[in-house]
Structures are given as C-alpha cells and as structure tokens.
C-alpha positions as CSV (number, residue, x, y, z in Angstrom):
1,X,141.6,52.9,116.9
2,X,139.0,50.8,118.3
3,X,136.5,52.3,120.3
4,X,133.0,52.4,122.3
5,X,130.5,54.6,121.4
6,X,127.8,56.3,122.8
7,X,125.9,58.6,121.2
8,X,123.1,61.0,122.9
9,X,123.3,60.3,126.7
10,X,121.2,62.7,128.1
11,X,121.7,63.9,131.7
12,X,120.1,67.2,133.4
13,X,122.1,69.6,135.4
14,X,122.8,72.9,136.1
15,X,125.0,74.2,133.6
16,X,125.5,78.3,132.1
17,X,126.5,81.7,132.9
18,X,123.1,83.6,132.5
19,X,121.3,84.3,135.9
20,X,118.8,82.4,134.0
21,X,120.1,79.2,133.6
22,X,121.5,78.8,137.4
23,X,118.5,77.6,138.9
24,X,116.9,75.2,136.4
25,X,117.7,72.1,135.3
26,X,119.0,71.7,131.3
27,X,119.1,68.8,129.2
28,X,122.7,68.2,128.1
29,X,123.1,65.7,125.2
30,X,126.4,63.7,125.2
31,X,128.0,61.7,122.9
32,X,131.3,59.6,123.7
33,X,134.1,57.4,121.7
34,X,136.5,56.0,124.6
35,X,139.1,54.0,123.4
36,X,139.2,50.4,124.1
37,X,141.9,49.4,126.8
38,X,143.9,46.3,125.0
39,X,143.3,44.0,122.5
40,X,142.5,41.3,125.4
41,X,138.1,41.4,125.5
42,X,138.4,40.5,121.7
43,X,139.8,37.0,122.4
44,X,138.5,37.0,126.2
45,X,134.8,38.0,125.4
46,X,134.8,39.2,128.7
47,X,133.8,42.8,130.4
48,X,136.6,42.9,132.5
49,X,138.9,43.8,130.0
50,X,137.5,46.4,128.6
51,X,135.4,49.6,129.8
52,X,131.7,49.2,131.2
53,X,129.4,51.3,129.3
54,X,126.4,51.4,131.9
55,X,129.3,51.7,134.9
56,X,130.5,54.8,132.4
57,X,126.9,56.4,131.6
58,X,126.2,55.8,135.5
59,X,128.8,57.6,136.4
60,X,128.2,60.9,134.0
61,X,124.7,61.1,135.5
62,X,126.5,61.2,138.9
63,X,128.6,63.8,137.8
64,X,125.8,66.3,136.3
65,X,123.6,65.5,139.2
66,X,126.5,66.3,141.5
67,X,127.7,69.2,139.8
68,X,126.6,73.4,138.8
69,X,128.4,74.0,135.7
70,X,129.0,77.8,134.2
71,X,130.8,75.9,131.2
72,X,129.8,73.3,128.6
73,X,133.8,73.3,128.3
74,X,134.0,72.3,132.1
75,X,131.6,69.6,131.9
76,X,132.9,67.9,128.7
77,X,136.6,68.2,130.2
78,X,135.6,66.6,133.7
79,X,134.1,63.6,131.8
80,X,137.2,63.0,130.0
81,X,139.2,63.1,132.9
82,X,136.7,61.1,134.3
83,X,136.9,58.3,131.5
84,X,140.7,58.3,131.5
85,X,141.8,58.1,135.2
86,X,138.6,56.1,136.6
87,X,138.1,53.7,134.2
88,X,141.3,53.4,132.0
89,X,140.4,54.9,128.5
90,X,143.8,55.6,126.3
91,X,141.7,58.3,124.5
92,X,138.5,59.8,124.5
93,X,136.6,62.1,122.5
94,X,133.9,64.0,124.4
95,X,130.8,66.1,123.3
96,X,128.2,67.7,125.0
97,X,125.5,70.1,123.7
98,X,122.8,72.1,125.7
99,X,119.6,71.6,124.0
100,X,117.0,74.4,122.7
101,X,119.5,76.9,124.2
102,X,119.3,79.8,122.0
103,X,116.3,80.6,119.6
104,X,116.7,78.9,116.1
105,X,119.5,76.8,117.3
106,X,119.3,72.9,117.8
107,X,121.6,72.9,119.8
108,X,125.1,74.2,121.2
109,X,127.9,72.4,122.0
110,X,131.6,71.8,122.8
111,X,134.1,68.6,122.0
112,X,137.3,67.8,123.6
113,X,139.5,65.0,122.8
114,X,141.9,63.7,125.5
115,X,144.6,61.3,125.9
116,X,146.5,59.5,128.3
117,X,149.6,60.6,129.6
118,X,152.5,58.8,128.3
C-alpha cells in the first residue's frame, strides 16, 4: 500500500457548532496518506503519474477558506472526496483536529478512511 504522506497541514476556517466558534477563524491540523495511483512514477520518475502534493495541499486551503463547517466529520469527509474524484487517489486516509479546542485537551479530532468505488 504505497502512499503520500502529509502530516500537519494547517489551514484556518470556520468550523463548530458553538455560537462561539461561527465567527472566528480555527486552526485545523490535517494529516493525509493518499494512495499512490499505479506503479508507473516509480520507473517514470515523473509527477505526472502520480498525485501533486502542493496541487493537493493547495487545494485543502481552497476548501477551508471556501467553506463554514459545523463538523470536523464534514471537513475530513469533503477532503476525501476531494482526493479521490479530483485527483485520482485509490484510498485515502484523512484526519483533521481543531487545535486548543477544549481546556486540557491538545487537540480534537476525526479520521475517515475512503476508497474508490469499484
């Protein structure tokens, strides 16, 4: 299962249910394994067969910048979706975390794994 990783993207958006937390912006940590398209960039060397990691991180800021989430679970399942029908990924494993959320907590978090269809 051969994968990229990306550990601790952080983007800020709008993301909770409390009154509170609709009008200012949150840091959301994110941390990604997308599985690798094909076997091809391993002999080709070459970007095009696999999955852009800055296209993929550029496009996750687009979508918390664009978006007012109520639910981590939302977030974490639109960038799956995201990964799988934009940009090809066979799997992915998502996770997202709001930092300094809740007092005494590090942080709190959701993680969704997603395949393909087919």
């Amino acid at each position: 299962m051969d994968a990229i990783v990306i550990r601790d993207l952080r983007v800020e958006c709008i993301i909770g249910i409390h009154r509170r937390e609709r009008h200012v912006l949150q840091t959301v940590s994110i941390d990604l394994e997308i599985g690798v398209p094909g076997a091809a960039v391993f002999a080709s060397d070459k970007v095009a067969d696999t999955i852009d990691y800055e296209q993929v991180t550029l496009r996750i800021r687009d979508l918390a910048e664009r978006g007012k989430y109520r639910l981590v679970e939302t977030f974490v399942d639109r960038i799956a979706a995201l990964l799988i029908e934009d940009f090809g990924a066979p799997w992915v494993k998502v996770s997202a975390a709001k930092l300094g959320i809740l007092p005494n907590v590090k942080f709190v978090g959701v993680t969704v794994e997603r395949r393909r269809p087919g």
